[in-house]
C-alpha positions in Angstrom: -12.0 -27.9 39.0 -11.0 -24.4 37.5 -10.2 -24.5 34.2 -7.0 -23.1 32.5 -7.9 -20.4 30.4 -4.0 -19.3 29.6 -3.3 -16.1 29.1 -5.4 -13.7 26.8 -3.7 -12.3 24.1 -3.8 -8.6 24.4 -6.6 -6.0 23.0 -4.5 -4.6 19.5 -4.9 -0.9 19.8 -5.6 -0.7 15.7 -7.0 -4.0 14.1 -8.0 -3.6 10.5 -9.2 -6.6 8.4 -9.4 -6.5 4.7 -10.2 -2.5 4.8 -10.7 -1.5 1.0 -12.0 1.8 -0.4 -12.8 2.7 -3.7 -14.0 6.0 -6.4 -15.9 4.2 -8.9 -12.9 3.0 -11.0 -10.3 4.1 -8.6 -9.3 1.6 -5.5 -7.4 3.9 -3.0 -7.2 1.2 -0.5 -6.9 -2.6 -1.4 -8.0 -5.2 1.3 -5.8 -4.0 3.9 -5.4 -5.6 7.0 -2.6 -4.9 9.9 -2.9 -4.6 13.7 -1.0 -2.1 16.0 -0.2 -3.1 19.2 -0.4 -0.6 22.4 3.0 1.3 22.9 3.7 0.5 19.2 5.5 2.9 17.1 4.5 2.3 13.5 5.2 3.5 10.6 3.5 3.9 7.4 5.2 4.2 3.7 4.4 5.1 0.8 4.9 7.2 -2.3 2.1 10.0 -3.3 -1.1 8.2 -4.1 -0.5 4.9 -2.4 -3.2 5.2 0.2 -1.4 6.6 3.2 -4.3 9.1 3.5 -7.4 7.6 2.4 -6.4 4.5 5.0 -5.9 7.2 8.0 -9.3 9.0 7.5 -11.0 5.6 7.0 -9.1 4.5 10.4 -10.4 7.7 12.1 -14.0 7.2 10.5 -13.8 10.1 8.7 -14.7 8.2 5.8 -16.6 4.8 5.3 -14.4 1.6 3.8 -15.9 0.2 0.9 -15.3 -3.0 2.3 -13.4 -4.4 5.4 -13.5 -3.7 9.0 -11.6 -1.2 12.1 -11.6 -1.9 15.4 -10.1 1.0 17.6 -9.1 0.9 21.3 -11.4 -2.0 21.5 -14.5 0.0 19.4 -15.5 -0.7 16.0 -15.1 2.1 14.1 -18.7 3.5 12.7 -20.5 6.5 11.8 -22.6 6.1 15.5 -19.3 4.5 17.4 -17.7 7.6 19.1 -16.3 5.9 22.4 -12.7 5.7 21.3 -12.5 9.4 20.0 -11.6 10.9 23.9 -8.8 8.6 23.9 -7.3 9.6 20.6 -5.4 12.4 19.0 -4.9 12.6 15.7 -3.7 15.1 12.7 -4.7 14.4 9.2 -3.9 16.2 5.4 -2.3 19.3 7.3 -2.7 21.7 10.2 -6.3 23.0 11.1 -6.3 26.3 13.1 -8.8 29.3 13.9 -7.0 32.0 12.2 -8.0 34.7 14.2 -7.7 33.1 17.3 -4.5 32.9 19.0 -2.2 29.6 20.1 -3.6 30.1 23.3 -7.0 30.6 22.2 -7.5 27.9 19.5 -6.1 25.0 22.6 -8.7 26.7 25.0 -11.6 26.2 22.3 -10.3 22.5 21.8 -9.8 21.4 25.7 -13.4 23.5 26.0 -15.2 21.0 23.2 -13.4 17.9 25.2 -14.5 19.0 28.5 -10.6 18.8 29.9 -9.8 21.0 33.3 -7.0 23.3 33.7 -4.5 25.4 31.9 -2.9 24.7 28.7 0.6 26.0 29.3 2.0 22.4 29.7 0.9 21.3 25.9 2.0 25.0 24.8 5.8 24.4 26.8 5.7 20.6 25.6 5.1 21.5 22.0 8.1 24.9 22.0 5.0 27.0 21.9 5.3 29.6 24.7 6.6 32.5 22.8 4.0 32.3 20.1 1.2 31.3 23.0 -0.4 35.3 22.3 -0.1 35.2 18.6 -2.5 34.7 16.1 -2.7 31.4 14.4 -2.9 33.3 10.8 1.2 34.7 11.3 2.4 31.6 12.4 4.9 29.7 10.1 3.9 26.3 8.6 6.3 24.8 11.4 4.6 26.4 14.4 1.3 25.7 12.7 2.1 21.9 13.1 3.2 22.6 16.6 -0.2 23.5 17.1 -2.3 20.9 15.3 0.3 18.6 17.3 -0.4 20.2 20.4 -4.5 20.0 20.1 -3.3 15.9 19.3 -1.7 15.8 22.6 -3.8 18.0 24.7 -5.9 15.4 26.2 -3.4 13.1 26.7 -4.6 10.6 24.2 -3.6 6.4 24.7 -3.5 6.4 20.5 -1.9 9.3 18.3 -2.8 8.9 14.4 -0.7 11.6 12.7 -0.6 12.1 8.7 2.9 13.7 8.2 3.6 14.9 11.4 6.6 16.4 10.8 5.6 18.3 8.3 6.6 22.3 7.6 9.3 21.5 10.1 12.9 22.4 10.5 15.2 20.0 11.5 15.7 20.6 14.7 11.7 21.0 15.3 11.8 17.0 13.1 14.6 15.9 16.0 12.1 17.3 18.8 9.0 15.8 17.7 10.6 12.2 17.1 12.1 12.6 20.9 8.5 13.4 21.9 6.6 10.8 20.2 9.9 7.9 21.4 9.2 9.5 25.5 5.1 9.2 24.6 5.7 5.4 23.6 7.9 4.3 25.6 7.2 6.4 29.0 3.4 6.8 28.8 3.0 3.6 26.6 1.0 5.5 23.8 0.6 4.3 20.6 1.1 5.9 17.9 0.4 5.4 14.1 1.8 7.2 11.7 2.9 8.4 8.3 5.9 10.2 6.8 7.8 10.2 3.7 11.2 11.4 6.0 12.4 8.0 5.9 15.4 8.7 8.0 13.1 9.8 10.5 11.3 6.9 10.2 14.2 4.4 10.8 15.2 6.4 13.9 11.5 6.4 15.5 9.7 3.5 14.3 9.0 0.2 16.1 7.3 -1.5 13.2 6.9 -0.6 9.3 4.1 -1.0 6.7 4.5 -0.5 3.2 1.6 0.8 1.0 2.0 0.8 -2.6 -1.1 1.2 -5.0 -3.2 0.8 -2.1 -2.2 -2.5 -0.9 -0.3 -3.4 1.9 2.8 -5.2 0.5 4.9 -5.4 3.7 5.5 -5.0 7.2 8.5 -5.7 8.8 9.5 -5.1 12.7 12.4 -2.3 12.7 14.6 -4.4 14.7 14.4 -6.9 11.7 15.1 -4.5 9.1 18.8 -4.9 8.8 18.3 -8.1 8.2 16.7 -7.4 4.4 19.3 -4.3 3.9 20.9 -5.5 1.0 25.2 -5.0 1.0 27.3 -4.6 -1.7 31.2 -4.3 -2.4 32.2 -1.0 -4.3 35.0 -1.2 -6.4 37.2 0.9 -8.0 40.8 0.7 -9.9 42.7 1.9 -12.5 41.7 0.0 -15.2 38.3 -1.7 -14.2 38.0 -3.9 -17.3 40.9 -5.9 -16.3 39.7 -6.0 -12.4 36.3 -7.2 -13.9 38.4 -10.2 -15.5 40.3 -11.1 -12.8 37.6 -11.0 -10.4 35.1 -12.9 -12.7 38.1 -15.4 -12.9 37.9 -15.8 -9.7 34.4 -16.8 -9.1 33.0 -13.6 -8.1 30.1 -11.9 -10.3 31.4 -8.1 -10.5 28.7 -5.9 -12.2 30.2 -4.0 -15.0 30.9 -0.7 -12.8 32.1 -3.6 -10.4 29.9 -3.8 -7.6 29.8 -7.0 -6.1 26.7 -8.6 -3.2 26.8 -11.9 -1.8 28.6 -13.0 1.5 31.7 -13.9 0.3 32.8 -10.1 -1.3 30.9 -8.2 1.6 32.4 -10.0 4.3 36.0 -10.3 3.5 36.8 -7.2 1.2 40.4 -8.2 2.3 40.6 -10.7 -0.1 38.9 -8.9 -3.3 42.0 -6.0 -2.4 44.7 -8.8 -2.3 43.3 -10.3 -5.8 43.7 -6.9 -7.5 46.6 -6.2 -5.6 48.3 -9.0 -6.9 47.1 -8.1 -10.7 49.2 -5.4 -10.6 45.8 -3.2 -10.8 45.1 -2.7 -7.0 42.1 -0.7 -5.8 41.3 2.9 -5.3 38.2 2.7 -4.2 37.1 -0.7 -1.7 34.0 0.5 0.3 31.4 -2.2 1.6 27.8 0.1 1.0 24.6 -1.2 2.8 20.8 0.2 2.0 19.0 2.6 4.3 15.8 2.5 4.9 14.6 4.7 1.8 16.7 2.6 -0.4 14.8 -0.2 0.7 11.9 1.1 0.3 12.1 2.4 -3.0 13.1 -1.2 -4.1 10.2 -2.3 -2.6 8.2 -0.7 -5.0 10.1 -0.8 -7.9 11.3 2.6 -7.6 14.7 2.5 -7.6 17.4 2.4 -10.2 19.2 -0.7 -9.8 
């Protein structure tokens, strides 16, 4: 008799478990654990100094955790453990270029140390790069400097992308085509990509999952389908004389703030009846506008970084 072994859960592509790193009295990183699963898009948050950085290098073993482990791609990440680095691309604290060397040049010198056959036009073409493919790194702007450290990311078609700001020194059109190419790379090539970015908008347009890091711990991590589900919504009222609204609304049941803002399902969901209240005061509205989070108000009340 065979037995049934069910199905195996799948490898994660990033598996960290309690991944801590301090500077004698300083802990960047706090016990950290998350996984990443292939063809995953996710995002990490945080203000300056929460660890965004310091957690990236240590995933890349740039760096040793103080304490914890990293498993990438199936390889636990070491000082002697190099078998996942030919399947990942990564960009970290900025854009690293030859200076002398041209576009051209600095990809040839990358795809040479790699060992990869053929020309380098499609990366160049991929990453808007052809007209600046002769020129040398040193005159490029910060923008086409990231299109380069992006490019020798992507040049040897990586199944894992760890990118630090990728966006970076980028205008917004150059933002919109880097999220389109990281959203084809997921979901046509099923790469994975880790990243992080304080362009939050970006974040909530390209993102499959979210983590948020705040004084080195990981506080949260939501699915980005899930997130309108904690977006907090609030009724925004205005009239001509909002000390007498507050009164009527307050006597009838609802809990205005004193610039009258009201949450709770009742307001949010049937402003109708807030308007026909005030209306019937004699003090209708001016202003009746239903206002929901985004994504960077959310965060910053996450951290206690926001003014309400």
């Amino acid at each position: 008799m065979v037995a049934d072994l069910g199905e195996s859960e799948p490898v994660s592509t990033i598996e960290a478990a309690g991944l801590t790193k301090r500077y004698r009295q300083v802990l960047a990183v706090d016990e950290v654990s998350l996984r990443v699963d292939p063809g995953q898009i996710y995002a990490l948050l945080g203000l300056n100094g929460a660890g965004k950085t310091t957690l990236i290098r240590m995933l890349l073993g740039m760096i040793a955790p103080t304490g914890g482990t990293v498993n990438v791609l199936g390889a636990a990440v070491s000082a002697g453990e190099r078998s996942a680095w030919a399947r990942t691309g990564y960009l970290v604290e900025g854009p690293a270029a030859y200076p002398e060397l041209t576009v051209r040049e600095n990809l040839q010198v990358v795809a040479r140390l790699r060992r990869l056959p053929g020309s380098t036009d499609e990366v160049i073409d991929r990453l808007a790069l052809t007209e600046y493919a002769d020129r040398r790194a040193r005159s490029l702007s910060m923008g086409n400097l990231q299109r380069l450290a992006l490019a020798k990311a992507l040049l040897h078609r990586p199944d894992l992308l760890i990118l630090d700001e990728p966006v970076n020194g980028l205008d917004p059109a150059g933002v919109v085509e880097i999220r389109t190419l990281l959203a084809e790379l997921a979901s046509e090539h099923g790469t994975t990509v880790f990243l992080s970015s304080h362009l939050l908008a970006e974040v909530a347009r390209l993102a499959t999952r979210v983590g948020i890091i705040h004084q080195g711990r990981l506080i949260q991590e939501l699915d980005a389908g899930n997130l309108d589900e904690r977006l907090r919504r609030r009724l925004s009222v205005a009239t001509r004389d909002d000390t007498k609204a507050h009164a009527v609304l307050q006597a009838h049941g609802y809990q205005p703030t004193p610039d009258l803002r009201l949450t709770g399902e009742r307001a949010t969901a049937r402003p109708e009846e807030v308007a026909t209240l005030l209306v019937q005061s004699g003090n209708p509205p001016i202003k009746l506008v239903v206002e929901e989070e985004d994504l960077e108000t959310y965060f910053l009340r996450m951290v206690g970084a926001d003014d309400a």
